[in-house]
C-alpha positions, 0 to 999 in steps of 0.5 A: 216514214214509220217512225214519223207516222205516228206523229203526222197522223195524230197531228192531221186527226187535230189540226186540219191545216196542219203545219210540217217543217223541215228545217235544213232541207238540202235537196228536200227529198224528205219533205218530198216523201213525206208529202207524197204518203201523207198530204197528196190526197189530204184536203189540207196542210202545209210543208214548209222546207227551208234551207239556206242554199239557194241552188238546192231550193230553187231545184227543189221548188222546181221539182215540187211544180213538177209534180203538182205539190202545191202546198209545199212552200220553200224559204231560202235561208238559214235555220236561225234567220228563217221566218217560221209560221206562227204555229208548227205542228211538226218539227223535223231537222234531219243531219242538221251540222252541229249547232244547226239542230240547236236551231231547229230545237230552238224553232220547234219550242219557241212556236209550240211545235207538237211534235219534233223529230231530229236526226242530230250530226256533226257535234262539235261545239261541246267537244270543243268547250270540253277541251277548255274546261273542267268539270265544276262538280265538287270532287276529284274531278275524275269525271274530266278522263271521260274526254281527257284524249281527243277521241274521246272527247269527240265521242262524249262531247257528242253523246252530251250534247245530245243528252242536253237536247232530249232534257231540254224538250223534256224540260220544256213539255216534251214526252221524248223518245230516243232511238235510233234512225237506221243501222250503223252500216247506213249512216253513223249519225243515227241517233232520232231524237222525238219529242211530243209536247205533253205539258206547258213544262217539266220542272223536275228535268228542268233541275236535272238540266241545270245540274247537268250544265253545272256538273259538266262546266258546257254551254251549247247554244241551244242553252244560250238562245234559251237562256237556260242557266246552269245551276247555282253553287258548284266549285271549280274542279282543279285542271287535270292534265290533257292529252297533247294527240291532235283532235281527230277529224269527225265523220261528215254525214251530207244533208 
């Protein structure tokens, strides 16, 4: 909630009917604290948790009668499929399972979200796209032993992945800050990624973006559903030999 702070009250001090979402809720306890500190005794404001269980959001909508939270609002569905309010003032996605934070990024810049804030868990789509390819930047192609066994891969693939989303909202006007959420003896997913939209966009990372999709041959989906091209002019780098021990099982955080 500290760390949240900052970004609920400068959006209630700008936007009277401020619009919170939490994206991947699961049983909604985060949007429960946070109506409780911050929208209880406020005139207005709206939290909207959307999750793709029914059960958890009809436990959920339950609770909130309960309790007189009248304006948290609930919507059973996927990250991707949701249908999100026009305009989002605060994005928060926390242990969304690994492509599930792409969407909840992709949410947050489609609908101009001033803030975001996403705790990221589970990443294994780059890691998996790293074990079919090569780096393409010109060279030895020393690079691929970052990830050439399996464990490694896990953690690089991981660490990349949330590299490219901080560029990504630095690329799209976000002023970002990573950090991390908790001690590692709490949760091993524990890495906060916040952003606060403070330009239309950021060229610069925008080019550092595109070479980093270029240099290191992976595409995650949050590249795909922004139609962020990796950039032009890189060769391919000679396949280097893999290691043959069986991919190692990630640690699974539940929402």
């Amino acid at each position: 909630m500290g760390l949240l702070r900052p970004a609920i009250e400068d959006v209630q001090a700008r936007h009277p009917d401020a619009v919170l979402v939490d994206a991947g809720s699961g049983n909604a306890y985060l949007g429960f604290v946070l109506y409780e500190l911050f929208l209880k005794d406020a005139a207005s404001g709206t939290l909207l948790s959307i999750e793709g269980r029914p059960d958890l959001t009809e436990r959920a909508k339950g609770r909130a009668e309960r309790l007189g939270f009248s304006r948290m609002k609930f919507e059973t569905a996927h990250i991707d499929t949701a249908t999100y309010p026009e305009r989002i003032h605060l994005l928060m996605a926390l242990h969304a399972c690994d492509t599930a934070t792409d969407d909840a990024l992709v949410a947050a810049i489609r609908h101009g979200a001033d803030h975001v804030a996403v705790v990221p868990c589970c990443q294994a789509e780059v890691a998996a796209q790293l074990k079919e390819k090569r780096p393409v930047v010109a060279g030895s192609g020393a690079m691929s032993q970052l990830y050439a066994h399996p464990w490694h891969r896990r953690e690089f693939g991981s660490h990349l992945t949330n590299v490219i989303r901080a560029l990504t909202l630095e690329a799209y006007g976000y002023q970002v800050t990573v950090t991390e959420l908790t001690g590692w003896e709490h949760s091993l997913k524990n890495e906060l990624i916040l952003g606060r939209r403070v330009h239309r966009e950021n060229r610069r990372a925008r080019v550092q973006l595109e070479r980093l999709l270029a240099e290191t041959g992976v595409t995650p989906k949050l590249m795909r559903e922004l139609g962020v091209k990796p950039a032009a002019g890189a060769t391919q780098v000679p396949d280097a030999p893999q290691a043959e021990d069986s991919e190692p099982t990630p640690p699974h955080e539940p929402s």
